[in-house]
C-alpha positions as CSV (number, residue, x, y, z in Angstrom):
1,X,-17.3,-5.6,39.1
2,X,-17.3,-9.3,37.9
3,X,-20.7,-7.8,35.7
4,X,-18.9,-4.8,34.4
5,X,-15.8,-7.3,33.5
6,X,-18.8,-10.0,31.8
7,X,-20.1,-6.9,29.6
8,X,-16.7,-6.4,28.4
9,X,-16.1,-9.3,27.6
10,X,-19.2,-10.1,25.5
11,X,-18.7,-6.7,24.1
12,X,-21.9,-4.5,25.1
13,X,-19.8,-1.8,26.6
14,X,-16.4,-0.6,26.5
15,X,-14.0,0.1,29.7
16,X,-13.8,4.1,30.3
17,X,-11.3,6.2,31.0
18,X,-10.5,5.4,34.6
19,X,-11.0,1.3,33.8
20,X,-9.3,1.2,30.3
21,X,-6.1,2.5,31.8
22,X,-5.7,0.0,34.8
23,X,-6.8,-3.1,32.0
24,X,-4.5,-1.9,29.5
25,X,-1.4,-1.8,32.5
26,X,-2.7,-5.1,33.8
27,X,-2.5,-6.8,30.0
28,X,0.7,-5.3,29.0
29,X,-0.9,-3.8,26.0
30,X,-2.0,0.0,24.7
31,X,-5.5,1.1,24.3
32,X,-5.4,0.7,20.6
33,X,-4.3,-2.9,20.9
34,X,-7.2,-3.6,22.9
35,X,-9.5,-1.9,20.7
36,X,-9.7,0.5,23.0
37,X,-9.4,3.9,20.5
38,X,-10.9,5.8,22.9
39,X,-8.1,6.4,25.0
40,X,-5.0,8.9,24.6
41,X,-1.7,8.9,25.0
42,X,-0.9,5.2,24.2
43,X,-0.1,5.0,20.5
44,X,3.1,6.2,20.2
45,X,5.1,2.8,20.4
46,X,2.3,1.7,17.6
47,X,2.7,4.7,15.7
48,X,7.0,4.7,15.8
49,X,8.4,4.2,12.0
50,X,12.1,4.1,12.9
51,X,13.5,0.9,12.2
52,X,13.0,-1.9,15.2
53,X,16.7,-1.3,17.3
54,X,16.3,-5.5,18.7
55,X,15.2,-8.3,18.0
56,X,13.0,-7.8,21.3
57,X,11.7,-4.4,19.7
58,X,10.7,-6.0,16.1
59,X,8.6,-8.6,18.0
60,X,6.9,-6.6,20.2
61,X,6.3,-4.0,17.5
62,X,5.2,-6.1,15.0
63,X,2.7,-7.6,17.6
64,X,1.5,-4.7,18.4
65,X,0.8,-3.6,15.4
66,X,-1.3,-6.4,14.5
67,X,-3.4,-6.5,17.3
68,X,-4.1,-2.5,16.9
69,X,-5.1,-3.1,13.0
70,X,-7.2,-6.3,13.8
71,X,-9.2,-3.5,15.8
72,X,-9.8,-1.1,13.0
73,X,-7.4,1.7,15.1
74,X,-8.4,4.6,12.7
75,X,-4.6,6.7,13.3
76,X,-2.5,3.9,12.2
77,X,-5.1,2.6,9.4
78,X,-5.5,6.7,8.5
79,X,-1.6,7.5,9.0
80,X,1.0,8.3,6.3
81,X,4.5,7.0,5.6
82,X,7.0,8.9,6.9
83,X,10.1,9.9,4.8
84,X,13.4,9.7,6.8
85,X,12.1,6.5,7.4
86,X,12.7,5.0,4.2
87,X,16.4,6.0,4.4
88,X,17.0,5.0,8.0
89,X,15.9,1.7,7.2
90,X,18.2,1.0,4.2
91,X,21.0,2.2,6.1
92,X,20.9,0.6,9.5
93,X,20.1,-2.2,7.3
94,X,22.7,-2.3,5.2
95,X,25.6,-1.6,7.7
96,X,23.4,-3.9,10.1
97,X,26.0,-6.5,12.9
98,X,25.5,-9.9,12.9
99,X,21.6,-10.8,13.1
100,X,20.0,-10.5,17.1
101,X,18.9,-13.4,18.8
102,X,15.5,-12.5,21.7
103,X,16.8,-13.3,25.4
104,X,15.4,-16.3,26.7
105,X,14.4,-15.3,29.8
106,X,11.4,-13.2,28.7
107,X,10.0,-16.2,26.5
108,X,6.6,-18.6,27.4
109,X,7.2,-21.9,27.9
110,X,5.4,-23.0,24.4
111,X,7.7,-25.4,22.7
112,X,8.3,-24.1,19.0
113,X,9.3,-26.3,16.2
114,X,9.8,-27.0,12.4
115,X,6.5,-28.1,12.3
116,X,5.0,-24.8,13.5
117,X,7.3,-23.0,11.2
118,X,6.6,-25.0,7.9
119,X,2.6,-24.4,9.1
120,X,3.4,-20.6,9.0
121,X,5.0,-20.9,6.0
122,X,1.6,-22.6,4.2
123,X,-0.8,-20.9,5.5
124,X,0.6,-17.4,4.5
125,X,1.2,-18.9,0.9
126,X,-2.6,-19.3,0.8
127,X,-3.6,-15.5,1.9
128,X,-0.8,-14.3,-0.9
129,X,-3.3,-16.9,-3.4
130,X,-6.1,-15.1,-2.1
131,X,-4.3,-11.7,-2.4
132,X,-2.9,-12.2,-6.1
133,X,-6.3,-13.4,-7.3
134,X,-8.8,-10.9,-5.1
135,X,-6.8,-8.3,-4.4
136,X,-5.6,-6.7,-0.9
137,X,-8.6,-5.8,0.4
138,X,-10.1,-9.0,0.3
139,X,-8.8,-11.1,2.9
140,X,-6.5,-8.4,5.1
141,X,-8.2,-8.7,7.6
142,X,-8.0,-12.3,8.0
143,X,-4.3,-12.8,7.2
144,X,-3.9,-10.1,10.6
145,X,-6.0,-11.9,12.4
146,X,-3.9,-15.1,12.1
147,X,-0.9,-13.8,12.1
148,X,-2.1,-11.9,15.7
149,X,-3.4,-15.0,17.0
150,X,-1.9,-18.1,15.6
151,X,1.3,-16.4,14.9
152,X,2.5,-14.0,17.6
153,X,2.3,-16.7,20.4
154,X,5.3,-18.8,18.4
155,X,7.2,-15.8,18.8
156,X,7.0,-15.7,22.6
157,X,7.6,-19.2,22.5
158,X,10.8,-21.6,23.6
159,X,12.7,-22.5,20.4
160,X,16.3,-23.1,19.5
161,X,18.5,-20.8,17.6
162,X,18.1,-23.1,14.4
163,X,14.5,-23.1,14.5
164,X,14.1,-19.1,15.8
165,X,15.9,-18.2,12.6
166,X,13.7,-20.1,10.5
167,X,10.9,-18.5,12.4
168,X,11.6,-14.6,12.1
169,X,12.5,-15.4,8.2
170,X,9.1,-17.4,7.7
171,X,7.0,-14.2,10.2
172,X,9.0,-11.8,8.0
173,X,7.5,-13.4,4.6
174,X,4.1,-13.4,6.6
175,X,4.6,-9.7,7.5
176,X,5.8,-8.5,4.1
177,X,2.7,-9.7,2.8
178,X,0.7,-8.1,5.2
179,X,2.7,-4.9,4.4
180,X,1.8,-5.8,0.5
181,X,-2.4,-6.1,1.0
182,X,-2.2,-3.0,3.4
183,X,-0.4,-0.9,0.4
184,X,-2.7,-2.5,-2.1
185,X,-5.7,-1.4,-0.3
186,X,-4.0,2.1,0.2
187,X,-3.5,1.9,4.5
188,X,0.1,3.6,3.1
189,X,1.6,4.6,6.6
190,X,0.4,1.2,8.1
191,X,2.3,-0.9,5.0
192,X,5.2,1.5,6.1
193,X,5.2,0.0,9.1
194,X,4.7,-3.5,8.3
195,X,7.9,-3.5,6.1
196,X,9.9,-2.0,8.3
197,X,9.3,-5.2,11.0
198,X,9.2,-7.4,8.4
199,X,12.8,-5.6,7.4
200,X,14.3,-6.4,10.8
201,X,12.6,-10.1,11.0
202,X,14.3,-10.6,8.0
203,X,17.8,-9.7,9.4
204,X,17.7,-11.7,13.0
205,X,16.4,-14.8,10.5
206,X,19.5,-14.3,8.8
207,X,17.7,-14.1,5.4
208,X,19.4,-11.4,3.3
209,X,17.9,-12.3,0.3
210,X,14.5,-11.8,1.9
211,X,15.1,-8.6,3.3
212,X,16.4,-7.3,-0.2
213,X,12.8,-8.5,-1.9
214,X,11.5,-6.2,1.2
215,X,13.8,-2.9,0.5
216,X,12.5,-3.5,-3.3
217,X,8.9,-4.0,-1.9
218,X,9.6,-0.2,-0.3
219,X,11.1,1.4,-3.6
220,X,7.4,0.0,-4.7
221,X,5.5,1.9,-2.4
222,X,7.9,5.1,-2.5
223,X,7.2,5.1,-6.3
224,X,3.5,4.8,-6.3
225,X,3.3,7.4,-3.7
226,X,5.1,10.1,-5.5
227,X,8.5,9.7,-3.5
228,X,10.8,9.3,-6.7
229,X,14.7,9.9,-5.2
230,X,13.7,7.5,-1.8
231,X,12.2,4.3,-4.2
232,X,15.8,4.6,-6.1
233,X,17.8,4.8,-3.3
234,X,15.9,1.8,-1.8
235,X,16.0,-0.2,-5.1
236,X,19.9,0.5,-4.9
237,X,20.1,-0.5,-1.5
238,X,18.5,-3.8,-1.9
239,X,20.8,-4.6,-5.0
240,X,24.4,-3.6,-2.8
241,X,23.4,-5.5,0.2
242,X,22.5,-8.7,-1.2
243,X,24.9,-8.5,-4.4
244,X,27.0,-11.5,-2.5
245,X,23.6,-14.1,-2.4
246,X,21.3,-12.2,-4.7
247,X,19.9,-14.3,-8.0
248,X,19.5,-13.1,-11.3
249,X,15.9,-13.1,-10.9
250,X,16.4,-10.6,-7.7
251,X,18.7,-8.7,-9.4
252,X,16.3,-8.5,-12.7
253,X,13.8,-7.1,-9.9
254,X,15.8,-4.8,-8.6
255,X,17.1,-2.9,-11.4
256,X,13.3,-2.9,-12.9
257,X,12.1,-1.1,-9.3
258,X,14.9,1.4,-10.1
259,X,14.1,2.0,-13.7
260,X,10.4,2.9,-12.2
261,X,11.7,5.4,-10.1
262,X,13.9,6.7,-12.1
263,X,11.0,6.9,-15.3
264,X,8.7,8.9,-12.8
265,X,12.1,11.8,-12.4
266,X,12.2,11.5,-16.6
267,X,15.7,10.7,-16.4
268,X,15.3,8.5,-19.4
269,X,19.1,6.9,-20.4
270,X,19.0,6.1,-17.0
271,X,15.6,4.3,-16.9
272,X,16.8,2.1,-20.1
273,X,19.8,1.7,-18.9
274,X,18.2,0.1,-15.5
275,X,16.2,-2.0,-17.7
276,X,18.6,-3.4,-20.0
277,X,20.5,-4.5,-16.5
278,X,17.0,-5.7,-15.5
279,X,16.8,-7.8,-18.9
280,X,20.4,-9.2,-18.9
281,X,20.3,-10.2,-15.5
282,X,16.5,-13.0,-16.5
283,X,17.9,-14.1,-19.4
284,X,20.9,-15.7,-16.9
285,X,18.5,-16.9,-14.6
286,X,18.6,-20.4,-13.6
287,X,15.0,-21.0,-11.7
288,X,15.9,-24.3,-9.7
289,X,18.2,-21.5,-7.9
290,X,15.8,-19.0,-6.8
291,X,13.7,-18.9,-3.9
292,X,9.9,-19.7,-4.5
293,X,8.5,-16.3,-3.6
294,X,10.4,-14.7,-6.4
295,X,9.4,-16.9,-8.8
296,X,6.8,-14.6,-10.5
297,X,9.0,-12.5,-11.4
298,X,9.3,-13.3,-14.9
299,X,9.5,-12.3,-18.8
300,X,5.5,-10.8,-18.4
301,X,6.2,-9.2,-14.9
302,X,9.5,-7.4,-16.9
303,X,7.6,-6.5,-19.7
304,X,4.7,-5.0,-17.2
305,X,7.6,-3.1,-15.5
306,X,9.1,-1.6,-18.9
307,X,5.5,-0.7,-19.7
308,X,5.2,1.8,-16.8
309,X,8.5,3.3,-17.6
310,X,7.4,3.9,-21.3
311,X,4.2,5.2,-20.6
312,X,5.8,7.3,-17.2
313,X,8.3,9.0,-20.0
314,X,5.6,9.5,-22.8
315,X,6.8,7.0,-25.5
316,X,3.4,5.6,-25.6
317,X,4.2,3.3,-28.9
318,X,6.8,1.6,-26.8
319,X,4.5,1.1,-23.5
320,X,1.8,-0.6,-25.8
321,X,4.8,-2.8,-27.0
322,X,5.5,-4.1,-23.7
323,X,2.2,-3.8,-22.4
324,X,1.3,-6.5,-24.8
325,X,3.5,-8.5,-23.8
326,X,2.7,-8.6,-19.9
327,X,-0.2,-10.4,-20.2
328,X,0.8,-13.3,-18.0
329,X,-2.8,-14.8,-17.5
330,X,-1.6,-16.5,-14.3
331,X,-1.8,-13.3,-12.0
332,X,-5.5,-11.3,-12.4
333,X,-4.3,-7.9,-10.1
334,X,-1.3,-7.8,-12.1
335,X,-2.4,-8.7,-15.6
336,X,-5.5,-5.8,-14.7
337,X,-2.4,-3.1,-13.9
338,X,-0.8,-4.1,-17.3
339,X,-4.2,-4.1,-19.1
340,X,-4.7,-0.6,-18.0
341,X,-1.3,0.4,-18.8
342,X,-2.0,0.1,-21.8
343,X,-5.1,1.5,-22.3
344,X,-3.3,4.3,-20.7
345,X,-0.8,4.1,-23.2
346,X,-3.3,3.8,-26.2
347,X,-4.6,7.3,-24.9
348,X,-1.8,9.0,-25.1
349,X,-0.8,8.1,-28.2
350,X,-4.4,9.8,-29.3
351,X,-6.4,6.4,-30.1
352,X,-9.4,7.7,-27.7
353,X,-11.5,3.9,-29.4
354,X,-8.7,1.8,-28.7
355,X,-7.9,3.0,-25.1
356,X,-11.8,3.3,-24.0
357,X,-11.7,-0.6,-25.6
358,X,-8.8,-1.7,-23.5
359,X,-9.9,-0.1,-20.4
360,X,-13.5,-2.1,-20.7
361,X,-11.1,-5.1,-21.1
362,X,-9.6,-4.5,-17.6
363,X,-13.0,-4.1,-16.0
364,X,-14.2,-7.1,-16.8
365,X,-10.9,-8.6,-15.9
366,X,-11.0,-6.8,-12.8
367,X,-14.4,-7.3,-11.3
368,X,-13.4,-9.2,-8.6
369,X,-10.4,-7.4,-7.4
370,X,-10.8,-5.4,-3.6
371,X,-8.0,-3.3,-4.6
372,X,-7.4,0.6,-3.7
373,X,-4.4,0.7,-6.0
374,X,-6.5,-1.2,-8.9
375,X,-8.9,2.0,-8.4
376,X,-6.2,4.6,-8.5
377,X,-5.3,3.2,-12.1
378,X,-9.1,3.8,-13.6
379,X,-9.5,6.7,-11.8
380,X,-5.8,8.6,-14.0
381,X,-7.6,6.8,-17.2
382,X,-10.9,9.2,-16.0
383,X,-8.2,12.1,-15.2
384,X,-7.0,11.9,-18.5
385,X,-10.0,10.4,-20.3
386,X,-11.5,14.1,-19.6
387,X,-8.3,16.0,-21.0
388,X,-8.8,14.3,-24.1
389,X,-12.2,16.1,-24.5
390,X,-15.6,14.6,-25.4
391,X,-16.6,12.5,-28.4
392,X,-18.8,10.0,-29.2
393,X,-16.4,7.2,-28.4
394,X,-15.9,8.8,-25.0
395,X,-19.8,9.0,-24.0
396,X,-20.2,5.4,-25.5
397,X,-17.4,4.3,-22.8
398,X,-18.7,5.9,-20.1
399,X,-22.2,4.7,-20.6
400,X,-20.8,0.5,-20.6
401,X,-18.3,1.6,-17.7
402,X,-20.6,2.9,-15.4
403,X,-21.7,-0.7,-14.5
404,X,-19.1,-1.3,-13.2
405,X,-17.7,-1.2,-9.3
406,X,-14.1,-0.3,-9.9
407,X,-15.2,2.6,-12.2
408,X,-18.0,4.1,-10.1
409,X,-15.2,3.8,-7.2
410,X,-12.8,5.5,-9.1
411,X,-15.3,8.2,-9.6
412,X,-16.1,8.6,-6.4
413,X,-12.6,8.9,-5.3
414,X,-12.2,11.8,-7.5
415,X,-14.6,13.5,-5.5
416,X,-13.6,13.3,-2.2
């Protein structure tokens, strides 16, 4: 036995169906935690998207979670977000009692303290570095892996009230972002997931302003996945239940997450309306009042916004307005979505030269961006690049484009 437990261990075989049972029950943990995919019947808690019911629940969940990603567990990386959950989470938010508190029986005896929060806090601001300038894909896999081993034991630990609520906001920030990389590299039931733990983490930290940015987060994903009514409704519900703490920048975010959902339905006096809200509230922003992770959100990051909503209603003249101005040069995914928005928006309005130009302009911005979503943009241009016909122009394009990765992926993607 001790030999079978050593090969384990060093990883040349993998316990079987009668041993990976008994391990999993002495561990505490489900197959796919374990990395143990093999083995049915154990993934439902990992694969629950209601919104976490305790404090106890979101901890457990979220470790779970992380452990079961860190070992490439194909249903949750392969599984889609589920729809009733984006309402359920809103509203249990929204009408949500005072924020939860874990018993303290059930915790370790590690002593948790500022300390350990504030290194949490720094280390996670250098994955969403990494994130902002590589994309998602690039270092996912390492943010899980701290956050599953570094992270999850301060949960467990021995903290006071003060410093717990300092440590579920500062986890939630952590766990939004690994929500964000796992939408950006398209793992869309798996971000689901993430932001609904990082929701509840949120509440027991008793850091409404967070969990707002998180609902808006949501209406992000819920837009770019086709789910139009839902991203409204969660845009909405992050502006009501934070409208007491919420700062203009917040605000300005939240009625621009709104106006996207609401382009993509073509209810257009409602989209501008939502943007001249989202306009108003920036210009009365004051930024020594706003909290650090909102911060981006600025005049470019609006004009980006405005620019999808232009081109999503067909006033392509007006999305090249914006577009232009949304070039931030401070943020490479995002200045490479705004690029392409409006080379998008060139296209439409029938300048085939000026589009393939601006396109080019984004790949060589882009090239070293691990992004699923940054793929998904060239690979509409190639949609509607062929519904504009061949020309010269066109052929010219493809010829310089097919050099490079995010094109051929995009291409490839099409074909699946």
């Amino acid at each position: 036995m001790k030999r079978r437990i050593a090969s384990w261990e060093n990883g040349h075989s993998t316990p079987d169906e009668f041993y990976g049972p008994l391990l999993a029950e002495v561990l505490g943990r489900s197959g796919p935690e374990l990395g143990l995919s093999h083995l049915t019947g154990q993934d439902a808690r990992l694969l629950e998207t209601h919104y976490p019911r305790t404090p106890e629940d979101a901890i457990g969940g979220v470790g779970g979670l992380w452990r079961a990603d860190l070992n490439g567990y194909e249903p949750l990386l392969r599984s889609e977000p589920v729809v009733p959950a984006w309402h359920e989470a809103s509203l249990r938010w929204l009408v949500a009692p005072e924020p939860g508190f874990p018993a303290g029986g059930a915790r370790e005896n590690m002593q948790v303290g500022l300390a350990d929060v504030a290194a949490v806090k720094t280390t996670a601001e250098m994955f969403a570095q990494l994130d902002d300038r590589f994309g998602g894909a690039h270092a996912r896999h390492s943010l899980i892996q701290y956050l599953s081993r570094e992270v999850e034991p301060l949960l467990h630990g021995q903290y006071t009230e003060a410093v717990g609520r300092a440590l579920f906001s500062t986890v939630a920030e952590g766990t939004l972002l690994a929500a964000w990389m796992s939408y950006d590299a398209c793992h869309h039931g798996l971000a689901q997931r993430y932001f609904l733990r990082a929701l509840r983490l949120a509440q027991d930290g008793n850091d409404r302003r967070l969990a707002g940015s998180i609902l808006s987060a949501m209406s992000h994903q819920a837009t770019f996945l086709g789910h139009y009514t839902e991203a409204a409704t969660l845009a909405r519900a992050a502006r009501m239940g934070i409208s007491g703490v919420a700062t203009p920048t917040m605000m300005a975010q939240f009625h621009a997450m709104e106006a996207r959902a609401l382009a993509r339905t073509g209810d257009v006096r409602a989209c501008e309306k939502a943007l001249a809200e989202s306009t108003r509230a920036l210009e009365s922003r004051n930024s020594d009042d706003e909290p650090e992770w909102i911060t981006y959100f600025d005049e470019a990051e609006l004009a980006a916004e405005a620019a999808h909503c232009f081109r999503d209603v067909n006033h392509a003249r007006r999305a090249v307005e914006h577009a232009h101005n949304a070039m931030s040069g401070e943020h490479v995914r995002s200045d490479f979505f705004a690029t392409m928005v409006l080379a998008d928006a060139h296209l439409r309005a029938g300048d085939v030269e000026e589009a393939c130009r601006v396109a080019l302009d984004a790949m060589d911005l882009g090239q070293s961006l691990k992004s699923a979503r940054c793929v998904s943009y060239l690979a509409e241009f190639r949609a509607r690049l062929d519904e504009a016909g061949a020309s010269a122009v066109s052929r010219e394009f493809r010829e310089q484009a097919a050099g490079y990765r995010l094109w051929d992926e995009a291409g490839a993607t099409r074909t699946e």
